[in-house]
C-alpha positions in Angstrom: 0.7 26.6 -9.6 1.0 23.1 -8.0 5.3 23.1 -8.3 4.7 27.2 -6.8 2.6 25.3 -4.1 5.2 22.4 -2.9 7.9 25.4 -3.0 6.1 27.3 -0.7 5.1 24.5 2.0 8.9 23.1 2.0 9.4 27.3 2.9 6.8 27.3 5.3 7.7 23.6 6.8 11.3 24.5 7.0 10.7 27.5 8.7 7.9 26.0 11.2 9.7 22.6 12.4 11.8 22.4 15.3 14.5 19.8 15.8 13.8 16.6 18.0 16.7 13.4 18.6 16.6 11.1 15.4 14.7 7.8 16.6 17.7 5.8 15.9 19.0 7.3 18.9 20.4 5.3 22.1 17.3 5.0 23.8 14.7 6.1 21.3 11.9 4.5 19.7 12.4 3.5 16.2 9.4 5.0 14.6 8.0 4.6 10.6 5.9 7.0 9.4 4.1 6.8 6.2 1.9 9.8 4.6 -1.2 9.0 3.1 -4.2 11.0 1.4 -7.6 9.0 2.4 -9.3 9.3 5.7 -10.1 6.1 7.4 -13.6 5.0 6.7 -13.8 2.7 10.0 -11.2 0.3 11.6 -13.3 -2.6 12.3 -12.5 -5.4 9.5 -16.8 -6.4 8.9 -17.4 -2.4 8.1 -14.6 -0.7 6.5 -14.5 -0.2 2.8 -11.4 1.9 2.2 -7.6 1.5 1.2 -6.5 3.2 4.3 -8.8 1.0 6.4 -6.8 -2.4 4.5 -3.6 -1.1 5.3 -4.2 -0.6 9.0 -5.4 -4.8 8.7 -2.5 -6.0 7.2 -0.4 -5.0 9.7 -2.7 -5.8 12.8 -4.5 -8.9 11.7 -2.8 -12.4 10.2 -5.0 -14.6 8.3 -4.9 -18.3 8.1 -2.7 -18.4 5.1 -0.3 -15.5 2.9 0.3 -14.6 -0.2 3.8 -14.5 -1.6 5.2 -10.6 -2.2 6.3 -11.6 -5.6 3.7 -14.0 -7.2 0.7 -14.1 -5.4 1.5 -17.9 -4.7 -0.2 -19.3 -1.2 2.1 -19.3 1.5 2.0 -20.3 5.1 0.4 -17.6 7.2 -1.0 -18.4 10.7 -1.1 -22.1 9.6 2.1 -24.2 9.5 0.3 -26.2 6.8 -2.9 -27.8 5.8 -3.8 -31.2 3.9 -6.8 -31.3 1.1 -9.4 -34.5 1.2 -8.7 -36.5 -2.2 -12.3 -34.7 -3.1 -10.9 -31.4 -2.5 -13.3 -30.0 -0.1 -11.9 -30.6 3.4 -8.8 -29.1 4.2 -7.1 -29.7 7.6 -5.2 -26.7 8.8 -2.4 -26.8 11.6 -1.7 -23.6 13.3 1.7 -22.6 14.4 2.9 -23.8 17.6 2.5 -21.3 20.9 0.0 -18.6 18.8 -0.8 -15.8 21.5 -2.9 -12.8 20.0 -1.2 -9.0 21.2 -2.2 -9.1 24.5 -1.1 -12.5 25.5 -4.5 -15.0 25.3 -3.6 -18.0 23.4 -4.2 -18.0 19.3 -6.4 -21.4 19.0 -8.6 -23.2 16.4 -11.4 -21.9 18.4 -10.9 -18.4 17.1 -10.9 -19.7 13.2 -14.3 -21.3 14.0 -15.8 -19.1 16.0 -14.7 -16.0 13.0 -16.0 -18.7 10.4 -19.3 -19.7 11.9 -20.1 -15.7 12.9 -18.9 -14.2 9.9 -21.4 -16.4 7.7 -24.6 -15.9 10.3 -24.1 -12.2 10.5 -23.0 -12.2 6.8 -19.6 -9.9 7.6 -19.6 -8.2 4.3 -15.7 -8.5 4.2 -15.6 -11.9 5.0 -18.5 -13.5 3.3 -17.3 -14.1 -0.1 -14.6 -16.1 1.5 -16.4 -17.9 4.2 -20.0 -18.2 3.1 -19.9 -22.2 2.0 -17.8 -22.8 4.9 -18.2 -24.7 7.4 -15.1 -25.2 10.7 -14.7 -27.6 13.5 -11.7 -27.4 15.9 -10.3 -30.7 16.3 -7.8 -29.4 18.7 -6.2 -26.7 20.0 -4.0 -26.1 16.9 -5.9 -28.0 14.4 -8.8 -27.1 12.5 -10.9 -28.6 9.6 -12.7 -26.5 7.4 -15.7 -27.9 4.6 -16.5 -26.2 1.8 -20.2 -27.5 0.4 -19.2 -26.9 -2.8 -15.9 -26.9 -5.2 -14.0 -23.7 -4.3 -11.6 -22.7 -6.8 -9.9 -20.5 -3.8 -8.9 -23.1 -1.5 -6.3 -23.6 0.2 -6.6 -19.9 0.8 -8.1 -18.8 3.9 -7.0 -14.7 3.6 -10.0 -13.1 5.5 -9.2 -10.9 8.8 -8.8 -13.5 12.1 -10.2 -11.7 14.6 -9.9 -12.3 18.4 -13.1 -14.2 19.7 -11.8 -13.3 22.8 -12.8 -9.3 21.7 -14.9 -10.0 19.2 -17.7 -12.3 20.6 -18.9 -9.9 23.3 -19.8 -6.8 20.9 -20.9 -8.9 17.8 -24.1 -10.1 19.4 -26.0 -9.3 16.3 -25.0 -8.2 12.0 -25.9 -4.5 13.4 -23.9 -5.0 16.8 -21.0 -5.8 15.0 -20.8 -3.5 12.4 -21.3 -0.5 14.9 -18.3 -1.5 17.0 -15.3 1.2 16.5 -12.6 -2.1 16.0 -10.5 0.5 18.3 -9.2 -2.5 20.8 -5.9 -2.9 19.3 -6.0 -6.5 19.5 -4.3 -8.4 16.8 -1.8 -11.1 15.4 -0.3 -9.5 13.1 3.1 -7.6 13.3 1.8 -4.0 14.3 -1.3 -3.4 16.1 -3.5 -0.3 16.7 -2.0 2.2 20.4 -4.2 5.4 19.0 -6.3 6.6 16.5 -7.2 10.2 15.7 -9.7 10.3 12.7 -8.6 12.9 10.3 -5.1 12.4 11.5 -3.2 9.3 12.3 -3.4 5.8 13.2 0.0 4.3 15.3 0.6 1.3 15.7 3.5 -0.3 17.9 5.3 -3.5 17.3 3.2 -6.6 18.4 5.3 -8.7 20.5 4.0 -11.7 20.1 4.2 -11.6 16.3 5.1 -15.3 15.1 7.2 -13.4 12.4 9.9 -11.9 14.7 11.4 -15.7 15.5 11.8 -14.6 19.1 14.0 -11.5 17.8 12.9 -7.4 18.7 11.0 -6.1 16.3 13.0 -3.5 14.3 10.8 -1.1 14.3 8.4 0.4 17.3 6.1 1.8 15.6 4.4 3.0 13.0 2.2 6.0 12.4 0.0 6.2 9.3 -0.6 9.9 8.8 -3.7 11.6 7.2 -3.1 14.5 4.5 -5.9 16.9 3.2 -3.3 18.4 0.8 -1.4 16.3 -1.3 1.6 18.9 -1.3 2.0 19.3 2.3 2.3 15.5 2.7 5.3 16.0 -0.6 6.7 18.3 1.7 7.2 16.5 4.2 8.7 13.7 2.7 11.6 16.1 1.5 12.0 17.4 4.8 12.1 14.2 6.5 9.0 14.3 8.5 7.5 11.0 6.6 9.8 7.3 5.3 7.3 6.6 2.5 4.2 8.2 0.7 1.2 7.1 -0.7 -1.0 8.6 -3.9 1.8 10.9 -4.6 -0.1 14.2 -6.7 1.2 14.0 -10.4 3.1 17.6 -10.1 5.4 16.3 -7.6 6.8 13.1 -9.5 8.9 14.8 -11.1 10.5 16.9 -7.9 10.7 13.6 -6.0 12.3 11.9 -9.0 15.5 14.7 -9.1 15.7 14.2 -5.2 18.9 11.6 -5.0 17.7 10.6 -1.1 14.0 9.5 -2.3 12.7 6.6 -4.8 9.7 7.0 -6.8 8.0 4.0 -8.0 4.4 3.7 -10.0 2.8 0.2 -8.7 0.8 -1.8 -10.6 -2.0 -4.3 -8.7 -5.2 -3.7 -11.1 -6.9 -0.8 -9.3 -8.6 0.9 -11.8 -10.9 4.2 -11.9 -14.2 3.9 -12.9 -17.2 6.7 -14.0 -20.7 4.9 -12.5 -23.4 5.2 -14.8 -27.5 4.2 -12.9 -28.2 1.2 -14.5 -31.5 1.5 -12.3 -31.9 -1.2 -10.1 -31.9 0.4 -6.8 -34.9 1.9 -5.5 -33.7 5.3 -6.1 -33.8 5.9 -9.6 -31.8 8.3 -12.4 -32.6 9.9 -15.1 -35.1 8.2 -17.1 -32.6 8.4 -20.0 -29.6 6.6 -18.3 -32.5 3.6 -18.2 -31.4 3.6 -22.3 -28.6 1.3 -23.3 -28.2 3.5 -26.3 -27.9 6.4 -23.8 -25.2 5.0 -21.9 -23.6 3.6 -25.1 -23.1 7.3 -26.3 -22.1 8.6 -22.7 -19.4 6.1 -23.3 -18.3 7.2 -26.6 -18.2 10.6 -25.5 -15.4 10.7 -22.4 -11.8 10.8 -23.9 -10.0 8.6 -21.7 -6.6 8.9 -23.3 -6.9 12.8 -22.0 -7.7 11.4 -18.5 -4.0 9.6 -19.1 -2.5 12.2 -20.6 -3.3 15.2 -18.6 -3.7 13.3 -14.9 -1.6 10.6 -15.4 1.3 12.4 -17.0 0.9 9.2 -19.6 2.3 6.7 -17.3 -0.3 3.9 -18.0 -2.2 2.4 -21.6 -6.5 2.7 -21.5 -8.7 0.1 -20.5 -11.6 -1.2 -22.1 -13.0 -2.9 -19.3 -12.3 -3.2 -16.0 -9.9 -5.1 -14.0 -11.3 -8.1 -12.0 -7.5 -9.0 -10.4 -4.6 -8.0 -9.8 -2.8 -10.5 -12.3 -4.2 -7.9 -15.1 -3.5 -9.6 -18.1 -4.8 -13.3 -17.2 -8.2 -12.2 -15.7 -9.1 -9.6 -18.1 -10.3 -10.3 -21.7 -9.6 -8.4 -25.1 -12.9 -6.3 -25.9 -13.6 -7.4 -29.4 -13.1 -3.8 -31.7 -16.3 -3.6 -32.9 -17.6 -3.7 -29.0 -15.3 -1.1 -27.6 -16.8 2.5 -26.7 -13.5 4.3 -26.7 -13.8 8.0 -27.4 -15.9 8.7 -30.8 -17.8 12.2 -30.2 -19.4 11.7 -33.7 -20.7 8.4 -33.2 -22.0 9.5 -29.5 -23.9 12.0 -31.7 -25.3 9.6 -34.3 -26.4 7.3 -31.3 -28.7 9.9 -29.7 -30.0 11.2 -32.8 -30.9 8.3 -34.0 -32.9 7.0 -30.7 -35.1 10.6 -31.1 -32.7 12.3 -28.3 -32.3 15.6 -30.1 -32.6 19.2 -28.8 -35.7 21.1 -29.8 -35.7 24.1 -28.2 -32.4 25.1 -29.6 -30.3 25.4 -26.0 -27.9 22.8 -26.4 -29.2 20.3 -24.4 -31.5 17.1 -26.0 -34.7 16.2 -24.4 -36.3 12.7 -24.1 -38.1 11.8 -27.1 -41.5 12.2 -26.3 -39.9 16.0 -25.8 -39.7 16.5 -22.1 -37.2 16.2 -19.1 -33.8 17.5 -20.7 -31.1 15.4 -20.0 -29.0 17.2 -17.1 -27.5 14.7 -15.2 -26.4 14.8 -11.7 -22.7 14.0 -11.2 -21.5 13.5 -7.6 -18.2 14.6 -6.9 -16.1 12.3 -4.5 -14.4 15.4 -2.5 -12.2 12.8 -0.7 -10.6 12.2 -4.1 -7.9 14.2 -6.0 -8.8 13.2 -9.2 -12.8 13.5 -8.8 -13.3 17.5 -9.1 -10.7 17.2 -12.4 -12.5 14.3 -14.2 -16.0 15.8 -13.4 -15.1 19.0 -15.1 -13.8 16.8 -18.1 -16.9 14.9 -18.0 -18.9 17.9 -18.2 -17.4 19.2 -21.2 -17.3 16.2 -23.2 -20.9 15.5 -22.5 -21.8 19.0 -23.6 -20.1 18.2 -26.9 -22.7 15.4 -27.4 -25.9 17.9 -25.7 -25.7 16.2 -22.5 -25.5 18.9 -19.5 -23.7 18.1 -16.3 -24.9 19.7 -12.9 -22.6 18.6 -9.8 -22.8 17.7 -6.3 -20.6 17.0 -3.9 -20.1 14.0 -0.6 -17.6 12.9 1.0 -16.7 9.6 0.7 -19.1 8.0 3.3 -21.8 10.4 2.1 -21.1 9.3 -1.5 -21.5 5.8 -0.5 -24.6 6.2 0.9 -25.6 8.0 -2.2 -25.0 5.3 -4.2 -26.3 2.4 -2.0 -29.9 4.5 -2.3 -29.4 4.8 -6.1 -30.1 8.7 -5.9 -27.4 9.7 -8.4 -27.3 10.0 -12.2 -23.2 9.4 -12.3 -19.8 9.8 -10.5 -16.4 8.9 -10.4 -14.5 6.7 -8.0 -12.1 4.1 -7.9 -11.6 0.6 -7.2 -7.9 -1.8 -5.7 -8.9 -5.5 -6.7 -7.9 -8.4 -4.7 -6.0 -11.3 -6.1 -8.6 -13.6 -7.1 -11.2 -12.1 -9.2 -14.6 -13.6 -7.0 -14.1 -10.8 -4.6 -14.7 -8.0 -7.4 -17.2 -9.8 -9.7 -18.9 -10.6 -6.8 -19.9 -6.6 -6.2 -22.3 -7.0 -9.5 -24.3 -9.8 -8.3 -28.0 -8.7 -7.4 -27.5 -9.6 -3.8 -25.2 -6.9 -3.7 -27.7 -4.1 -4.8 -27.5 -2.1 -1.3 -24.4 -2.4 -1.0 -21.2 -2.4 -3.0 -23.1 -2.6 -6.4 -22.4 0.9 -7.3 -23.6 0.7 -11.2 -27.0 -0.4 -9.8 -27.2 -2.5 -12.4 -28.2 -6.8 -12.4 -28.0 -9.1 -15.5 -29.0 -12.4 -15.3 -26.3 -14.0 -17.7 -23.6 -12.2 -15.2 -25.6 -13.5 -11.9 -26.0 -17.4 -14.2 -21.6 -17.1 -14.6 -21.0 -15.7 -11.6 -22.2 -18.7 -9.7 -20.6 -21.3 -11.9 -17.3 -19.7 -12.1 -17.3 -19.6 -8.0 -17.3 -23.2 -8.1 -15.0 -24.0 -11.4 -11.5 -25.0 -10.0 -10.3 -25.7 -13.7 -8.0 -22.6 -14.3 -8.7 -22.3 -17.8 -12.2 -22.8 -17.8 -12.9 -20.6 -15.2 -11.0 -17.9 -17.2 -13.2 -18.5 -20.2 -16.3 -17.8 -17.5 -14.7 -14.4 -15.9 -14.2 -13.2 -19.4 -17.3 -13.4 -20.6 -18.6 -12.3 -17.3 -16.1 -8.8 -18.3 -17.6 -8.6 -21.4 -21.3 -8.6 -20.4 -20.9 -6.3 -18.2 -19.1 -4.0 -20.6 -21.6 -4.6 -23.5 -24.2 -2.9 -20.6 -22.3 0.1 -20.5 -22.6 1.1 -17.2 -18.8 1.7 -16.3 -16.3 3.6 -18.4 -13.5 2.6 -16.9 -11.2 5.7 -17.2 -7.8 4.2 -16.2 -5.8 1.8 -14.6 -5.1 3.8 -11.1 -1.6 2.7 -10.5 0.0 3.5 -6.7 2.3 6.7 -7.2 4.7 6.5 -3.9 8.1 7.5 -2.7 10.4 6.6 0.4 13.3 7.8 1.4 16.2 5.5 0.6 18.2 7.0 3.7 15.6 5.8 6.5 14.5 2.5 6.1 15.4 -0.7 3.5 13.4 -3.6 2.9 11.0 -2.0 1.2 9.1 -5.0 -1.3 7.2 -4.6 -4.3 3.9 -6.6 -4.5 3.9 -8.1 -7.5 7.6 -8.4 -7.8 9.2 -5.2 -9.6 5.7 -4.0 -10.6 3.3 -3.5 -7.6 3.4 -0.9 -4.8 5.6 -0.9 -1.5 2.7 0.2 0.7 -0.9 -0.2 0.3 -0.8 -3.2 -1.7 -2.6 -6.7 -1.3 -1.0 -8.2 2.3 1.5 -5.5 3.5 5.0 -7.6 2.8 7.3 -4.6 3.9 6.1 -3.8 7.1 7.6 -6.6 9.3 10.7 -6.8 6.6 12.1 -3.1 6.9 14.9 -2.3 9.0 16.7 1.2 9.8 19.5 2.6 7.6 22.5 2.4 9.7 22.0 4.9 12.5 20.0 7.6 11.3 16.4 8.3 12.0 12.8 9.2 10.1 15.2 12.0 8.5 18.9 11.4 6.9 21.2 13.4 8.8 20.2 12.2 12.2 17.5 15.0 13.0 13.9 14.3 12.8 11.9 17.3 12.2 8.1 17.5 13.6 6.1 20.3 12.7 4.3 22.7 14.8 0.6 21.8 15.0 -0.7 25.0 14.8 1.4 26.4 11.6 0.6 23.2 9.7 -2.8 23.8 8.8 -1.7 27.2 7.0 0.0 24.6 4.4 -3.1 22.8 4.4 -5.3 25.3 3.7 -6.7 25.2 0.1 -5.0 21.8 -0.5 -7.4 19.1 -2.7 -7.3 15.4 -1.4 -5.7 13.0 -3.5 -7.6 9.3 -1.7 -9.0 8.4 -5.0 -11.2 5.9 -2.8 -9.8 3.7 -3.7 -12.1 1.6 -2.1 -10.3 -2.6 -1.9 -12.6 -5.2 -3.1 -13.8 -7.4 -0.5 -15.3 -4.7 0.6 -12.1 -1.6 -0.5 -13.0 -0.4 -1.7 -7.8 1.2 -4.9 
């Protein structure tokens, strides 16, 4: 039905596009434009949770320092170079020479302080786990020196959003103030910054000028427009057609279309995103079932979802089950081995055995157990993430497999900022979502802290062995001892059972290979093009000899109006995923 689908919008695309001069043209704009299936949640860098909101960052805001497109390794970014105090808490950052933001005010030290200094007294949620024992003075215009209080296993890097003080100070007069602001100024350092946004439909973004990274060279590109898809296949077909360079969360039926197309590469990027179904541990002040409350309960739940199906029917088998979830995205040195006797892989049976055993048995004979004083059935209330592809799928799974073990399923449905919401009050039994990780793990482990009930602790849940390692391993800066501490800090909150982590959620994407080249894997020949940690291609790509967005020197732009009939009945494949230091991967 989905192959029938892509046939028919490449018809209807075909039929409904009308030719326009390739951008490569004397006197054209050179224009990239990349499909995507997740709505931006906001575009201001102290509110937005979402991949789509990260991308639109990368290419509009620099940060203090990088991190190398094929190791991770910290590399220059806005500052030349820094110097460490023989104690390791004071380093001394010097900015590059001549710094002007987009629209031509000077780039100084001030700024750094000023983002530092706010970001901690409004508590910037995107900021905070990088700034909050920080303290900045400007020692000149292009020197800055920045204290941690405490040991900081994450210096030298300073990776959080620099935003313009020049912009910023006048709207972020309070934590509420700045939050409500739309981030719609277009102000940036970064290579590309924001011209128009049109929610539900694109973001462009032109070619900053001023970008320290074009070494006094024009930009290559113009511009780039990020485009919003509600169906998956539409966006597909519009790849083939030449309407889009480059892809994002590419639906499973199409890889293999895409990979017998000889003009378009399909890639599978790794970074440690990772899908997740939420179980209530309870700690909001909305509350779940009374029988989610049960570690035995959950321990069952967990034994009950067959997550090698999730992999082999929605991942076509391209990645290997997890049995905990991904703090990282250097996978295999931040993530522990679950011990076998610990591990709640798929075992109906035992699921059973659990329940029966804790007095959770069905006594009126309809298939579904009651609590064991004999009341309150246990129907759970599954939200459905309708901004995600894989959510209505997996939530029809779920259901099934819980009725197996006499746990019924009832649904409802949000959209992502409803679902957030949801969660942040704690009125939901379960769900599923996703989440992309961030290069060091404190950003991710940090979202299971107490202080973060409210927020982006989405398992409700607080332990005070996890809050009693979290702390410690903030402040470790021996590598392999702090290892040791994320492990365990894995493991406990495995043993509580209120994730099953369904999958690794790797990036499915395609370009075209007859548009643009450059295009860089983060991690090297693993991670994604596009949507991955910092954004590497974007300043690097450069046109393919003289043609445009489409090979043969025509670049086809489809008729508003006929569009949405390929839209229509589509399912939306933004499985959040939200990026830690929120996106919420």
């Amino acid at each position: 039905m989905r192959r029938a689908f892509v046939l028919l919008a490449v018809i209807v695309l075909a039929a409904t596009m009308v030719p326009m001069a390739s951008a490569q043209d004397d006197g054209e704009r050179v224009v990239l434009r990349i499909g995507d299936t997740q709505n931006w949640s906001s575009l201001n860098p102290t509110a937005g949770y979402l991949f789509a909101d990260y991308e639109v960052w990368n290419m509009q805001y620099g940060t203090l320092t990088n991190k190398a497109a094929d190791d991770f390794e910290v590399i220059p970014g806005l500052a030349e170079s820094w110097e460490a105090s023989d104690d390791g808490l004071v380093y001394t950052y010097t900015l590059r020479e001549g710094l002007q933001w987009s629209d031509g005010e000077p780039l100084t030290s001030e700024d750094v302080v000023w983002n530092i200094t706010t970001a901690n007294e409004q508590e910037w949620a995107n900021h905070l786990a990088t700034t909050i024992n920080l303290t900045a003075v400007a020692i000149d215009d292009r020197t800055v020196e920045i204290t941690s209080s405490v040991p900081d296993p994450k210096l030298p890097a300073m990776d959080f959003y620099l935003l313009p003080k020049h912009i910023w100070e006048p709207v972020a007069t309070d934590a509420t103030a700045v939050t409500e602001y739309d981030g719609l100024d277009g102000v940036g350092s970064g290579p590309f910054v924001l011209e128009e946004y049109r929610d539900q439909q694109s973001a462009t973004l032109v070619a900053n000028p001023n970008f320290y990274g074009w070494e006094g060279e024009e930009p290559p590109i113009d511009e780039v427009i990020l485009q919003y898809f509600a169906n998956p296949d539409a966006m597909v077909a519009a790849l083939i057609q030449g309407e889009l360079d480059a892809v994002n969360s590419v639906p499973t039926a199409s890889v293999a279309t895409l990979e017998d197309d000889p003009n378009i590469e399909f890639i599978v990027g790794e970074q440690g995103s990772f899908g997740e179904i939420a179980l209530n541990g309870g700690a909001a002040e909305g509350q779940p079932h009374p029988a989610l409350l049960d570690l035995t309960v959950r321990q069952a739940i967990s034994h009950g979802v067959d997550r090698q199906a999730i992999i082999d029917d929605l991942w076509l088998g391209l990645v290997e089950p997890l049995d905990a979830f991904t703090p990282a995205a250097d996978v295999r040195k931040w993530t522990p081995e679950i011990p076998a006797d610990q591990q709640l892989r798929y075992d109906p049976e035992r699921a059973r055995q659990l329940l029966d055993e804790a007095g959770y048995v069905d006594t009126d004979g309809d298939g579904i157990r009651e609590m064991p004083d004999g009341t309150d059935p246990i129907v759970l209330d599954h939200a459905i993430n309708t901004d995600g592809d894989l959510a209505q799928p997996i939530a029809e799974l779920f259901q099934g497999w819980m009725e197996e073990i006499g746990i019924g399923v009832e649904f409802s449905s949000y959209d992502a900022d409803q679902l957030f919401e949801v969660i942040v009050e704690g009125t939901y039994d379960t769900f599923y979502w996703g989440w992309g990780v961030f290069v060091d793990p404190d950003y991710m482990l940090s979202y299971f802290t107490e202080s973060e009930i409210g927020n982006y602790n989405d398992a409700n849940w607080v332990d005070p062995r996890y809050e009693e390692l979290y702390q410690q391993q903030k402040v470790e800066t021996d590598e392999a001892t702090r290892i040791e501490m994320v492990h365990e800090m894995v493991t406990v909150f495995h043993d509580a059972a209120v994730y099953i982590v369904t999958s690794p959620e790797p990036e499915l994407q395609a370009y075209r290979t007859d548009t643009f080249e450059g295009w860089v894997r983060q991690p090297a020949d693993i991670g994604p093009v596009i949507f991955s940690q910092t954004g590497p291609s974007y300043p690097l790509l450069r046109p393919v000899g003289s043609g445009g967005a489409g090979g043969d020197g025509v670049n086809w732009i489809l008729v508003g109006g006929i569009a949405a009939v390929v839209v229509i009945g589509g399912v939306l494949i933004a499985t959040r995923r939200r990026s830690t230091a929120d996106e919420r991967e």
